[in-house]
Each structure stands twice: as structure tokens, then as C-alpha cells.
N, C-alpha and C positions, 0 to 999 in steps of 0.2 A: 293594097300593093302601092308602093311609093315608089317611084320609076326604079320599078323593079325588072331584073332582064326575064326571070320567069324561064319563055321558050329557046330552047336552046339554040336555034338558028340566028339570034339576034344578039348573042355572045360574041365579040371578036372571029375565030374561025367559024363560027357554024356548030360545032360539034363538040362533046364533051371531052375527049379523049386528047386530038389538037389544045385546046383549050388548057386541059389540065397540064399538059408538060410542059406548055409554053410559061403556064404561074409557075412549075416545077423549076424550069430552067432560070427563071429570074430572081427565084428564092434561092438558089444555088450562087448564082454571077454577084447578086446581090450582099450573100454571107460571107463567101470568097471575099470579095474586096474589102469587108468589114474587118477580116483576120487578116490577110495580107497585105493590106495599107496603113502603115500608120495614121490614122487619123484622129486620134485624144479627143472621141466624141464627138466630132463635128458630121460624122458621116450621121451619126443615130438622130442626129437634128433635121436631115434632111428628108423632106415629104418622103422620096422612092428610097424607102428603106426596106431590111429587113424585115420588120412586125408589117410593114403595108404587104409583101409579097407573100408573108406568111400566111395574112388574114384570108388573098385572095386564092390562096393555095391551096386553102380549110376548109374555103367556104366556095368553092367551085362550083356550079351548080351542076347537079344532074339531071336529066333529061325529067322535064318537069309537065311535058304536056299533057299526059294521062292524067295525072294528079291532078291539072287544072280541070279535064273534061269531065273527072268523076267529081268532081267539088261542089257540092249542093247548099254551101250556105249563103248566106250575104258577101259582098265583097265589092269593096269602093278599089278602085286604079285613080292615084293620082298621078299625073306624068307632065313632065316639061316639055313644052313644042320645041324647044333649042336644045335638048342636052345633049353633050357630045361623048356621053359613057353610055347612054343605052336608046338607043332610036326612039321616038316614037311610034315607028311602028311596031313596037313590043309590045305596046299596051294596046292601042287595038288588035293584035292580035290577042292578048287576053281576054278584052273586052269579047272580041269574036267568039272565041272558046268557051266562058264563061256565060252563059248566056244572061243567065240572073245579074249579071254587074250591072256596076253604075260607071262609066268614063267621066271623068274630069281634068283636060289638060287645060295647063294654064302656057300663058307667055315667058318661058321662066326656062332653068336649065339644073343641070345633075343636084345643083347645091341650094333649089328655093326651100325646103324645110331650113336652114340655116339663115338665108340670105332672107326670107321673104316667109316666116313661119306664122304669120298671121292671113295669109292667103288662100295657105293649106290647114289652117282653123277650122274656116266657114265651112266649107264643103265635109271637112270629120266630124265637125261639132252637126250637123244638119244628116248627117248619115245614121250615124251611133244614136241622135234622137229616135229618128224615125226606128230603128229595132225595137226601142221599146216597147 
């Protein structure tokens, strides 16, 4: 898991249902202004668009705690001590639930697979070994 939100208390509202209307409501605000403004493409250029509200719309999570506590295989959490899209305390609480994990946070925030992808190497490249 890659600063993954996972338990659902650690989503924005807490809860799946909040949650979800709120991606509903901004994929709607979102679409609106794309049809009702002219904009000749400059709006589809901008990060908070459409396809982004859509994604988070799609991919809402649902109540994922059981799933975690019945999960019996391997499982490495890597998570950024700074990131400001999903606490760190999401991943200890995986870590918690999971009991077989491995926790690896680094100094680092929502974007070090991108910004810093040789960090998060070592600790996958040293996981995935060890399975064999």
C-alpha cells in the first residue's frame, strides 16, 4: 500500500456515504462549469477538472476495514510522514490491523513515488526479495 487511505475514517468526512456525494457534488460543479463556460480548453488543462473528479468519484473507497483484518498475505505500507492527502495515521492504522505488514515511512509527502521514486526502490526492491 502506497499512502493509501485504506480505513475509511481517515478519508476527508470519515465515512463512505459523506464522502461519496461530496466526489458526486464536485463532479457535477465541476462538469457544469465545463458546459456552461466558455472556456476553448483551458478549463480541461486545469489540475481540478472533470477526469480528476471523475477518477475520485469511481474510485471512492468503501469501507475497507474487514478486508484489511481478513488479509493474510504479505503486505509492505509505504507512507509519507508529511502528506497532506492522507494522514499518516492511515498507515499505522493498517499496519495495526494487519498484523503481518511491514511499515515504512519516509520524510516525504502524497507525491514521493514521483518526486523521490528511488526511495521507495529500496524498501520494494528488499520486500518482493524476501517473498521468494
Amino acid at each position: 500500500m502506497l499512502s493509501s487511505i485504506g480505513v475509511q475514517e481517515h478519508e476527508l468526512l470519515g465515512s463512505y456515504w459523506p464522502n461519496h456525494v461530496l466526489h458526486g457534488v464536485q463532479l457535477v460543479a465541476l462538469w457544469a462549469l465545463r458546459i456552461a463556460l466558455p472556456h476553448f480548453g483551458l478549463l480541461d488543462r486545469f489540475p481540478l477538472n472533470v477526469e480528476y473528479a471523475r477518477n475520485f468519484y469511481d474510485s471512492d473507497q468503501r469501507p475497507l476495514r474487514s478486508n484489511l483484518a481478513n488479509y493474510a498475505g504479505p503486505m509492505l505500507i509505504i507512507h509519507g510522514s508529511s502528506d497532506p492527502m492522507v494522514p499518516v495515521a492511515a498507515a499505522l492504522e493498517h499496519h495495526r490491523i494487519v498484523k503481518q505488514s511491514e511499515l515504512v515511512v519516509f520524510d516525504g509527502n502524497h507525491f514521493m513515488v514521483f518526486e523521490r521514486p528511488q526511495a521507495i526502490a529500496e524498501p520494494l526492491e528488499r520486500f518482493l526479495s524476501a517473498l521468494r
